[in-house]
C-alpha positions as CSV (number, residue, x, y, z in Angstrom):
1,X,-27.9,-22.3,32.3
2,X,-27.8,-18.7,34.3
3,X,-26.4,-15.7,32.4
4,X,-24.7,-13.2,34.2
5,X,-25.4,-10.2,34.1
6,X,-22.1,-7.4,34.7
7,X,-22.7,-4.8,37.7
8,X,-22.2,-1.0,36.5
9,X,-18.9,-1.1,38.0
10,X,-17.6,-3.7,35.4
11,X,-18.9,-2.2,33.0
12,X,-17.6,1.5,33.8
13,X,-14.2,0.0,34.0
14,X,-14.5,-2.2,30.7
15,X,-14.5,-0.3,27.0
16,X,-16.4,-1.4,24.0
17,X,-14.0,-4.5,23.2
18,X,-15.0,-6.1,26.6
19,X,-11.1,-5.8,27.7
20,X,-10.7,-4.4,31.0
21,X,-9.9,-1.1,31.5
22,X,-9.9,2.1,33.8
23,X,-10.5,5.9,33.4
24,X,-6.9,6.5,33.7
25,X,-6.0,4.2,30.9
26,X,-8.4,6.1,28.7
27,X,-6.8,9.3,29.7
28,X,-3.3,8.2,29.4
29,X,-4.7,6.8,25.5
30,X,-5.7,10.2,24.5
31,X,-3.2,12.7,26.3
32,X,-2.2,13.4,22.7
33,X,-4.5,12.1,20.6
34,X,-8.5,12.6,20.9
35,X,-9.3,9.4,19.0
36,X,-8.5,5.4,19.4
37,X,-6.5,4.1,16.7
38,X,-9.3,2.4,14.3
39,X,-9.0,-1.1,13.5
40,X,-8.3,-0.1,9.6
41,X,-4.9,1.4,10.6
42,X,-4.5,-1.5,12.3
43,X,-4.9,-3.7,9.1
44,X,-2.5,-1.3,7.0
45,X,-0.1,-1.5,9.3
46,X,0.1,-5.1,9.8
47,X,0.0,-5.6,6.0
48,X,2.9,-3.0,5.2
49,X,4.8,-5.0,8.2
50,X,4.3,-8.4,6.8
51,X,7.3,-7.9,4.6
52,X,8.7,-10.3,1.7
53,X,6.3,-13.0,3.1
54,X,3.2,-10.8,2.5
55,X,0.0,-11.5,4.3
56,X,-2.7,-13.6,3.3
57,X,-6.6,-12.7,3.6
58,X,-7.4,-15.3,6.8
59,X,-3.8,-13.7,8.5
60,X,-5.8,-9.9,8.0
61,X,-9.0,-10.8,9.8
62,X,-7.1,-13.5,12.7
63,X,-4.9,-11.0,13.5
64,X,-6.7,-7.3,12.7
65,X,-10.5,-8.8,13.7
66,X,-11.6,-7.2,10.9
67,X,-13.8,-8.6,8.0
68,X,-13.1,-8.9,4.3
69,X,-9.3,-8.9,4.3
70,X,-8.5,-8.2,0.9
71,X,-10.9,-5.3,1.1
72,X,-8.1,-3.5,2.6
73,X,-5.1,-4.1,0.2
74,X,-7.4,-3.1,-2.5
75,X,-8.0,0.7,-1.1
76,X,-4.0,0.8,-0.3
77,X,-3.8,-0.3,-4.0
78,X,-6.4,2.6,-5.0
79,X,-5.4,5.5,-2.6
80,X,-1.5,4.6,-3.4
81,X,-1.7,3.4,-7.2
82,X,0.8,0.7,-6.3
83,X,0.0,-3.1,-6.9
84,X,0.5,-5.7,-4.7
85,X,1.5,-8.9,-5.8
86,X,-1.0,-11.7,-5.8
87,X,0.0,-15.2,-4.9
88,X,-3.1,-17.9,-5.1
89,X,-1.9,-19.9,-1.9
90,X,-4.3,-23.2,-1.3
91,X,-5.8,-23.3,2.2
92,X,-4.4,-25.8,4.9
93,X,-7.7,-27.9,4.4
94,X,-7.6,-28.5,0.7
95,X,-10.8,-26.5,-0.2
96,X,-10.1,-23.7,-2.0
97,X,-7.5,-21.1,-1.8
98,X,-6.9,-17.6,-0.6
99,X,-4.7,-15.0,-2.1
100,X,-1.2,-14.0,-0.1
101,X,-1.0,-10.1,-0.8
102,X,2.6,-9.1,-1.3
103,X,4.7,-5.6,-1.8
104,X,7.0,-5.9,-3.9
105,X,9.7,-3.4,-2.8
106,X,10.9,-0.7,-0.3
107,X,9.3,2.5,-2.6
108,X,6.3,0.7,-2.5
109,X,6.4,0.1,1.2
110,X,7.3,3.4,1.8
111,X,4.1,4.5,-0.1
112,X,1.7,2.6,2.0
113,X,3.7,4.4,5.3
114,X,2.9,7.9,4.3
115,X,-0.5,6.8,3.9
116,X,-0.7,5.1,7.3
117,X,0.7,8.5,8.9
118,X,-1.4,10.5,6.9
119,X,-4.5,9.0,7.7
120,X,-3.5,9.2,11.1
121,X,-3.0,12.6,11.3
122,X,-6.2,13.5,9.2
123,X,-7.8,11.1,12.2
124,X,-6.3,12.4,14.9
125,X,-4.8,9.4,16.4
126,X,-1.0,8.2,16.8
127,X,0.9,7.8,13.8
128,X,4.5,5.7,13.1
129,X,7.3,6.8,14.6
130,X,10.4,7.2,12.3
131,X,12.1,4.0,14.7
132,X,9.0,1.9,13.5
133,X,9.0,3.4,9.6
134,X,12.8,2.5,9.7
135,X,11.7,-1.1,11.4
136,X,9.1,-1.9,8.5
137,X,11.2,-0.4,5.6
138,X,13.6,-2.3,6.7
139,X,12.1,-6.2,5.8
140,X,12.0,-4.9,1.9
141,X,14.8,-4.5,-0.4
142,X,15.3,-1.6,-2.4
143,X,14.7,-3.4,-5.9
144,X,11.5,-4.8,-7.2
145,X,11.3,-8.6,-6.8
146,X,8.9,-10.8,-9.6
């Protein structure tokens, strides 16, 4: 078995997550922003868009790449003071189970929004727009569900 090994002009043009890029892509990244958006806003985001459906641990780290889903919705929960609501969900196999995180209405999605934006700004890198606040606030309804 031969391992290849990449020339200096694939890796010039690739960045850390081994997807190909070029310079201009990095510059066209951070014309107003100096930083990548991390993989944490990422996993907020994706949480606070899962709506009435919620997301479930695996969902965080298949689609976010990230480790320790839950990890997550517990710092929204801290930094917010909200609760999300916890459904015990059995896995596809059988073998055990896996919570599926949910919020529960629209104030409570709007919390985790200002926190999303906030971070960002505190970060440096590209917040919500108000089209994509409106989006996500939209899958909740304005009272609390049980």
């Amino acid at each position: 078995m031969e391992i290849k090994k990449a020339t200096l002009s694939q890796m010039a043009h690739s960045d850390i997550r081994g997807i190909n890029s070029t310079p201009a892509d990095h510059i066209k990244q951070s014309a107003n922003h100096t930083k990548r958006t991390p993989k944490k806003h990422q996993a907020f985001t994706y949480i606070a868009s899962s709506g009435i459906n919620g997301v479930t641990e695996n969902e965080i780290l298949f689609q976010c790449r990230l480790s320790s889903g839950r990890n997550y919705v517990n710092e929204i929960e801290r930094e917010t003071g909200i609760t999300f609501e916890r459904l015990d969900e059995r896995n596809p196999d059988g073998i055990g189970s896996h919570y599926r995180y949910r919020l529960t209405c629209r104030k409570d999605a709007a919390q985790v929004l200002r926190l999303i934006n906030y971070k960002a700004k505190e970060g440096n890198y590209p917040s919500l727009s108000q089209v994509q606040l409106n989006d996500i606030l939209s899958l909740y309804s304005d009272n609390a569900t049980s």
